[in-house]
C-alpha positions in Angstrom: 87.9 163.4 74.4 85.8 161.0 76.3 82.5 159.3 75.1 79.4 159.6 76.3 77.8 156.7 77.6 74.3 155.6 77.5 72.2 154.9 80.1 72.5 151.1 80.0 76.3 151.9 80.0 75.9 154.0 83.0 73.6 151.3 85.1 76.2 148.5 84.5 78.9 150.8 85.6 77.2 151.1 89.0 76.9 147.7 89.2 80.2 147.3 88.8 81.2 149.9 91.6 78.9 147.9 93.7 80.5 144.6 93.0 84.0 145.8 94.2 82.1 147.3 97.1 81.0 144.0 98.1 84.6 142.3 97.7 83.8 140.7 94.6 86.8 140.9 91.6 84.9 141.5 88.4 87.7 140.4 86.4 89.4 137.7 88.4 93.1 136.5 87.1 92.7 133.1 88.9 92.6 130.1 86.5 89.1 128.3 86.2 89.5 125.1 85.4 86.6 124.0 82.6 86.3 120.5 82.1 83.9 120.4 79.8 81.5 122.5 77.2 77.6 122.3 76.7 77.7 120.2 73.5 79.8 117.7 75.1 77.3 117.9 78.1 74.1 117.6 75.8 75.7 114.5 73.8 77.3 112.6 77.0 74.8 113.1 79.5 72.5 110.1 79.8 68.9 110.7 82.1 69.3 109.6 86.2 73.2 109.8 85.9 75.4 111.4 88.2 77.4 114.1 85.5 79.8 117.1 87.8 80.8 120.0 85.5 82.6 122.8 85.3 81.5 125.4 82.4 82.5 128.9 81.7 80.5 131.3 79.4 77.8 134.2 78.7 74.6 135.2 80.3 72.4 135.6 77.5 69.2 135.1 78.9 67.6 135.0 82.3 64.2 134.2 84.0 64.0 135.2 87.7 61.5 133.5 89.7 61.9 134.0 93.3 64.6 131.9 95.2 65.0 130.1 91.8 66.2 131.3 88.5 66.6 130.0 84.9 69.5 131.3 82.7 71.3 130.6 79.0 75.1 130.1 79.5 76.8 130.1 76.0 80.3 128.8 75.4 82.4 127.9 72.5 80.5 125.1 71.4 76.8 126.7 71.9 74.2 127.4 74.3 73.2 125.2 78.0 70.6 126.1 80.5 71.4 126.5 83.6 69.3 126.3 87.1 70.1 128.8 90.1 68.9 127.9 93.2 69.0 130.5 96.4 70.2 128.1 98.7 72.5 125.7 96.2 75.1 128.4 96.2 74.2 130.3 99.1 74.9 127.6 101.8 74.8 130.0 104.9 72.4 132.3 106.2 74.1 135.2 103.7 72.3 135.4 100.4 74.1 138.2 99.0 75.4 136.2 96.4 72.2 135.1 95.2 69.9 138.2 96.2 72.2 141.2 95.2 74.8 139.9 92.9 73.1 137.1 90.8 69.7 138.6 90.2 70.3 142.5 90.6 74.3 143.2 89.8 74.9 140.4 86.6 73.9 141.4 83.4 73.0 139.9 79.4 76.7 139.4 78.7 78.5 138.6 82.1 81.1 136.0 82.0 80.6 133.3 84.3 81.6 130.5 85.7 79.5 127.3 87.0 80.2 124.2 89.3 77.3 121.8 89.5 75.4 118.6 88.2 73.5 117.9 85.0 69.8 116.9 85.1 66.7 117.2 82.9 63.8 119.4 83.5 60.4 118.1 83.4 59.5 119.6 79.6 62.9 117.5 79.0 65.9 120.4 78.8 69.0 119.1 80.2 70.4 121.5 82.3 73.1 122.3 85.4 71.8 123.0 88.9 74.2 125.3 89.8 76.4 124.7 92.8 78.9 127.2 92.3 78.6 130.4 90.9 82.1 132.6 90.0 81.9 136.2 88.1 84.3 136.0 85.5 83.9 139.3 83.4 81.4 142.1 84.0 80.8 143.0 80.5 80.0 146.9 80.2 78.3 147.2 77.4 74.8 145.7 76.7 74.7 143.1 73.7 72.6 143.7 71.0 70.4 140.8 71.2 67.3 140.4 69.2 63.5 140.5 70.5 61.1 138.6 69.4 57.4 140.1 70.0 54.1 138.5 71.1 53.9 137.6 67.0 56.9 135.8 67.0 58.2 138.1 65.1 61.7 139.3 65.6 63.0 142.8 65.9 66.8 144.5 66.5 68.7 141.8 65.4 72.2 142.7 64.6 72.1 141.9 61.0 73.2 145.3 59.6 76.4 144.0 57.1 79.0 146.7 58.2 78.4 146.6 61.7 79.0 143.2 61.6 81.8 143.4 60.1 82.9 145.9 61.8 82.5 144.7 65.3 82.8 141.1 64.4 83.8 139.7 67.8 80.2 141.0 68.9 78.7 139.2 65.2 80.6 136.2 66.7 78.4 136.1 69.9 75.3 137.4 69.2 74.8 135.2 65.7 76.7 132.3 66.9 76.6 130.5 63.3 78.6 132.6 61.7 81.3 130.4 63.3 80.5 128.0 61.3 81.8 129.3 57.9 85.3 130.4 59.8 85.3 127.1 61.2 84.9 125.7 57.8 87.6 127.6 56.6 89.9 126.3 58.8 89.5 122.4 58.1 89.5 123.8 54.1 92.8 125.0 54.7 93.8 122.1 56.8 92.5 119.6 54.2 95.0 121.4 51.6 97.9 121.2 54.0 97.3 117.6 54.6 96.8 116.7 50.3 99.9 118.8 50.2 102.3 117.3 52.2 100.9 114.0 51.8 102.5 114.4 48.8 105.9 115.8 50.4 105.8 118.8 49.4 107.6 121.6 52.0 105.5 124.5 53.8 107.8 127.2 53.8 107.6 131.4 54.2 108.8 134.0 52.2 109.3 137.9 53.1 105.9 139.8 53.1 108.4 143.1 52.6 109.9 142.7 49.1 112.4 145.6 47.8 111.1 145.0 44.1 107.2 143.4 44.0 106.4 140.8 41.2 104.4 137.4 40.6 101.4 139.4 39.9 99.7 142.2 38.1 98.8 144.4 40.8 98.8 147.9 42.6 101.5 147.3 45.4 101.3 149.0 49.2 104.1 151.1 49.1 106.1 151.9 52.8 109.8 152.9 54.1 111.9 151.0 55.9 113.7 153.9 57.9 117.1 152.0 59.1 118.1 150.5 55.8 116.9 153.7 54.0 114.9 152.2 51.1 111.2 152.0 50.2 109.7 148.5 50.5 106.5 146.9 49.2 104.1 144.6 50.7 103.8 141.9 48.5 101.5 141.3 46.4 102.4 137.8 45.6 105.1 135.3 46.6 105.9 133.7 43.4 109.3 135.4 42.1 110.5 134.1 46.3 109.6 130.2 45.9 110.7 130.1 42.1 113.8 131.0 43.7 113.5 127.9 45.9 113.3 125.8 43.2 116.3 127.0 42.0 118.1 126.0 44.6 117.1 122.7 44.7 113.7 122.0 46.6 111.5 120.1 43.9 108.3 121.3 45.7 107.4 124.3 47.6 104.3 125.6 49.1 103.0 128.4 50.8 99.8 129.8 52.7 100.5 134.1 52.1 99.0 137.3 52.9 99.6 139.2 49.8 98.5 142.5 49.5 96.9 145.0 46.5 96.3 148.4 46.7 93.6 148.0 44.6 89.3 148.9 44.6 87.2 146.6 46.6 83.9 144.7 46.6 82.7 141.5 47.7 85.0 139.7 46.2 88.0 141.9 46.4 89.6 142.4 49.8 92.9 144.4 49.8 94.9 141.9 51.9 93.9 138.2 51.2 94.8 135.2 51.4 96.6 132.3 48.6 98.3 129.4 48.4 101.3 128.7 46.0 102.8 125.7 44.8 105.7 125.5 43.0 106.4 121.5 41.9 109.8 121.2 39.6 109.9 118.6 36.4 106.2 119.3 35.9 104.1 121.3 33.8 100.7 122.9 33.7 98.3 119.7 32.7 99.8 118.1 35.3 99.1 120.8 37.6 94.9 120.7 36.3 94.6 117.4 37.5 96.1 118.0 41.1 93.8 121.0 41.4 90.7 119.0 40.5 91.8 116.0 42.7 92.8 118.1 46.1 89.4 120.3 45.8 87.7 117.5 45.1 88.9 116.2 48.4 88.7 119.4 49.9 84.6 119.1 49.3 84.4 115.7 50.6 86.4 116.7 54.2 84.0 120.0 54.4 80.9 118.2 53.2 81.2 114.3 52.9 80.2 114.7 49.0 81.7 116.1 46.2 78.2 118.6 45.7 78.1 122.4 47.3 75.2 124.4 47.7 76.3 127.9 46.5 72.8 130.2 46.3 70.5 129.1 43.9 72.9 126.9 42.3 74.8 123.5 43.3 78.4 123.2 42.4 79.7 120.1 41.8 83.7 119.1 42.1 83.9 115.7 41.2 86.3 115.0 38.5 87.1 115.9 35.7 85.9 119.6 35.2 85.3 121.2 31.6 87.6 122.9 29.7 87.9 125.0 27.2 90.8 127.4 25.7 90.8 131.0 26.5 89.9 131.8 22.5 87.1 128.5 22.3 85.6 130.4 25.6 85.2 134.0 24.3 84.1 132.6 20.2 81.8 130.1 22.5 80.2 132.9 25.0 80.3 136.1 22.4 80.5 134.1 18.5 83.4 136.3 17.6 86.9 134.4 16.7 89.6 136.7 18.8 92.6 134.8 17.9 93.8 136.4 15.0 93.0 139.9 15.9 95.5 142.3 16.2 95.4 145.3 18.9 93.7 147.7 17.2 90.6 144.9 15.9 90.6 143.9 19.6 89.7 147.6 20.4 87.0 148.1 18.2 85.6 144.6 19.0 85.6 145.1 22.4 83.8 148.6 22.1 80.8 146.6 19.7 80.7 144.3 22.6 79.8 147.2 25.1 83.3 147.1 26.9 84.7 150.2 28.0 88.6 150.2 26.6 91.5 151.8 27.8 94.2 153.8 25.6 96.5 152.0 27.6 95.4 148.6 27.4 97.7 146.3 25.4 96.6 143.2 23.4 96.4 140.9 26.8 94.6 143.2 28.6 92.0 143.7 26.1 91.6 139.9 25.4 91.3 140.2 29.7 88.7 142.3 29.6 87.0 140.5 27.0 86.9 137.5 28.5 86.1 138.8 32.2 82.8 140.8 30.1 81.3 138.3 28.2 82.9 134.6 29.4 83.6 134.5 33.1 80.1 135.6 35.2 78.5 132.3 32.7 80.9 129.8 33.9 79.2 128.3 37.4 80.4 125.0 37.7 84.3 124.5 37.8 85.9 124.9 34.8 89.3 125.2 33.6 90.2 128.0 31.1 93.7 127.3 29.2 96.1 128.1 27.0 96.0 132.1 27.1 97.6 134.9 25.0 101.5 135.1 25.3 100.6 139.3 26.0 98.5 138.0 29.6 101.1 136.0 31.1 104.8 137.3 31.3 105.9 134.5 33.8 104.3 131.8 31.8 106.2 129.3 29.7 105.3 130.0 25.8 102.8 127.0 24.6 104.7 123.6 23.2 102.1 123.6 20.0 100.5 126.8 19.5 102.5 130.3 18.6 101.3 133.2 20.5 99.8 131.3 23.4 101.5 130.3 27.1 100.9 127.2 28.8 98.9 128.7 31.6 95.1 127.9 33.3 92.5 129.2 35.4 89.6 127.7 37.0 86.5 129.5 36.8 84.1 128.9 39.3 80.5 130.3 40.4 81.5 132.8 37.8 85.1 133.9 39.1 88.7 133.2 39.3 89.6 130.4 42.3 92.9 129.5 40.9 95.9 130.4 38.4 98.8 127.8 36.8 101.5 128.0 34.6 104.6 125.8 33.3 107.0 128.1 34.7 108.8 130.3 32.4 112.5 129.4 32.6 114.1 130.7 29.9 116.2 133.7 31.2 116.4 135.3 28.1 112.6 134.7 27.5 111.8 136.2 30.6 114.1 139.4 30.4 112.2 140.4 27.4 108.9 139.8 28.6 109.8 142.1 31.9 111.1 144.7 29.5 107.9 144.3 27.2 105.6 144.7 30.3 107.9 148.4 31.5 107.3 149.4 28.0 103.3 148.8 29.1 103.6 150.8 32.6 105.5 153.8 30.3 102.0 153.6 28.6 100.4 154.2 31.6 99.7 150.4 32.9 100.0 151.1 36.8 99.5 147.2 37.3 102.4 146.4 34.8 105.2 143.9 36.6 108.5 145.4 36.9 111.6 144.0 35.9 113.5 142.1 38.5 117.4 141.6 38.4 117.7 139.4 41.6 115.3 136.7 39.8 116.7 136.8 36.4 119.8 136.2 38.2 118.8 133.0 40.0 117.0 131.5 37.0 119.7 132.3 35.0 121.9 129.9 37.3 119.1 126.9 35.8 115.9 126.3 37.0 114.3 123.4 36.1 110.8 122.7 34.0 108.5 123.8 36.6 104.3 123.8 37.8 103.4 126.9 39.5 99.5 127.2 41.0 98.1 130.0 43.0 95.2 129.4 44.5 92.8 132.3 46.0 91.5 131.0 50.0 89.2 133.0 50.3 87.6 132.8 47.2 87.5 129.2 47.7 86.2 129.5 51.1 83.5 131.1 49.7 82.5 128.5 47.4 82.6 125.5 50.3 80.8 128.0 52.9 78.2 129.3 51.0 79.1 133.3 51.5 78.0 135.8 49.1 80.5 137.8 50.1 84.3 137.7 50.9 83.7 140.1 53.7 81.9 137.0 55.4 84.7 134.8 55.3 87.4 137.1 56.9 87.1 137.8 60.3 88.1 141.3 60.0 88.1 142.5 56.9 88.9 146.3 55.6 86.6 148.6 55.7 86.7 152.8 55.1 87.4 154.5 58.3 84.2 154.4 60.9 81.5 157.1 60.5 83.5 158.6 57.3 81.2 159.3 54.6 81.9 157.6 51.2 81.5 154.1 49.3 83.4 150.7 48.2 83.8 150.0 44.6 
């Protein structure tokens, strides 16, 4: 069924009929050969000097004044003004170019292209007199620019959040600074890379399909792989795949991943995200706190030449070290009550007096989770490291050296949520069988995030792996943080979102 289009649709339609009428490609395949971009124009050019260019980029704004025009190219890098002259690019006695196709046939949005020479106005704009003028794209659709009335006020600006998201490429051109925050991302993800091999460790992948899924406590995407016959999951973490790594004989092993969990979502909950996994062998889990604080301590200085973030109302600060306190010190600290002792049915009833709402199946760990996550987590704002949890929350971690019941495993807590998880690797094959089999016995009790047992890694651990440091850290959470977002949703450029103009709502 076709759409209908709106009038604005229909006029630039037209025009575009009329430019092919005229000879005129509207979406040429020729290269154009940019040699430059209007920040590098507005930092290089120096008053009286002679400056040739070559831009490419949007119309977003014109002012037609007879034989002479002003207009707003924007580019990559930002936003130039440029000067059209009648006779500059219409040599000859035919001023179709200029007449018809430049004021009456371009629209808000067009992609052009520019030849001509830098100079500044006389209220001190530089700018490009236009020699050349090349249509590049005729865009279709109007942009939904904002106004801003005789008040100054402004009006239609495209700031509703699931549009944006939604159409993000449009987000991207009409509120150019979100840019900024993906750009941002990048370098944090660069600066990692860099700490990272710096300290030569290997970048390596790992399947995204996985025939059994593990690493993590999670709702897996389920699909069927029709050749070999067999379902397959997306994964929703890579750990069990690099673990094997180690076990072969690579002492350190990282990875950027998608992983994926087919789980509710909110602004801090995206179904497929994004996480970095290091797995270092002949290490353990204080060794892995201090790299964490070191690299995103770096990380802060590449992004923002200090070690301080402005996050909201608050300002985070990474510079080492970073508090700690044990998983039982934080929930006696934040709620009073002394947890470590109590069995599962105490933990029950002390969770209800608390005002948490308990789950028949919940075991021990995922009661002193919920706990925690209640009463401790939303209070912790600057970055904080929570260690030393409950054997019954971490079947992959290595059981503590000191304390019985406890695993040798952190988190750091940030702005109030999880940016990071570490263990010392469990290695003990017989250890970890048990542990699998305790966590079926929890999805027979209705756990649907329980791990599952899996042969293929028991196998490869039983053949000796060797004391190991495992960190996951969550990128996007993290980006975040160093961007200022409030949301995840700002920080992925397309992020999931219900099906468009369905009727219903995100967790």
């Amino acid at each position: 069924m076709s759409r209908e289009l709106s009038e604005q649709e229909l006029v630039r339609r037209e025009s575009l009929q009329k430019l092919i009428d005229l000879g005129i490609n509207p979406y040429p395949s020729e290269l154009y050969n940019v040699n430059t971009s209007s920040t590098q124009v507005k930092e290089q050019y120096k008053d009286g000097e002679l400056m040739n260019v070559i831009l490419a980029g949007r119309i977003m704004s014109r002012r037609i004044m007879g034989k002479a025009s002003f207009a707003e190219l924007q580019d990559s890098d930002g936003k130039i003004q440029i000067y059209v002259n009648r006779d500059e690019i219409c040599e000859g006695e035919d001023k179709t170019l200029y007449n018809t196709v430049f004021k009456k046939l371009l629209d808000i949005g067009d992609i052009i292209g520019v030849k001509g020479e830098v100079f500044t106005t006389k209220v001190g704009e530089i700018s490009v007199k236009v020699k050349e003028l090349t249509l590049l794209t005729k865009s279709l659709k109007p942009l939904p620019l904002p106004k801003i009335d005789g008040e100054g006020k402004v009006h239609d600006a495209f700031t509703d959040p699931e549009k944006r998201y939604r159409q993000r490429y449009v987000d991207l051109v009409v509120n150019p600074e979100v840019k900024d925050a993906f750009v941002k991302r990048t370098q944090l993800t660069n600066s990692m890379r860099s700490y990272l091999n710096n300290k030569g460790y290997l970048e390596v992948e790992t399947p995204i399909l996985q025939p059994i899924y593990g690493g993590a406590a999670a709702r897996p995407f389920k699909t069927r792989h029709n050749t070999l016959d067999m379902d397959l999951y997306l994964r929703i973490a890579n750990e069990l795949y690099l673990k094997r790594l180690v076990v072969g004989g690579f002492d350190g092993v990282y990875e950027f991943s998608k992983d994926f969990r087919n789980e509710g979502m909110s602004r801090f909950h995206n179904p497929e995200f994004t996480q970095m996994e290091l797995y270092v062998a002949y290490k353990d889990y204080e060794w892995m706190m201090d790299l964490v604080e070191e690299m995103v301590e770096k990380i802060a200085l590449d992004l923002h030449g200090k070690t301080e973030v402005r996050l909201g109302e608050n300002l985070i600060n990474f510079k080492r070290p970073w508090k700690r306190y044990t998983m039982y010190e934080a929930i006696e600290h934040f709620t009073g009550i002394n947890i470590s002792k109590m069995d599962e049915t105490t933990l029950r009833e002390t969770a209800k007096k608390l005002g948490i709402d308990v789950e028949k199946s919940m075991g021990r760990g995922k009661l002193i989770d919920e706990i925690f996550g209640e009463k401790c987590e939303g209070q912790l704002i600057q970055p904080t490291f929570i260690t030393d949890y409950p054997v019954e929350m971490s079947p992959l971690a290595k059981k503590h050296r000191k304390h019985e019941g406890l695993v040798e495993r952190f988190e750091a807590i940030c702005n109030g949520k999880e940016i990071c998880n570490a263990f010392s690797e469990l290695n003990d094959p017989i250890d970890q069988r048990a542990r699998f089999e305790e966590q079926l016995e929890l999805g027979k009790r209705g756990d649907d995030e329980a791990m599952i047992l899996d042969e293929d890694f028991l196998r490869a651990i039983e053949y000796g792996m060797p004391p190991t440091a495992g960190l996951g850290i969550g990128i996007d959470r993290l980006s975040m943080i160093m961007t200022n977002s409030n949301s995840i949703q700002d920080v992925l450029f397309f992020p999931q979102m219900k099906a468009e103009n369905q009727k219903g709502t995100e967790e």
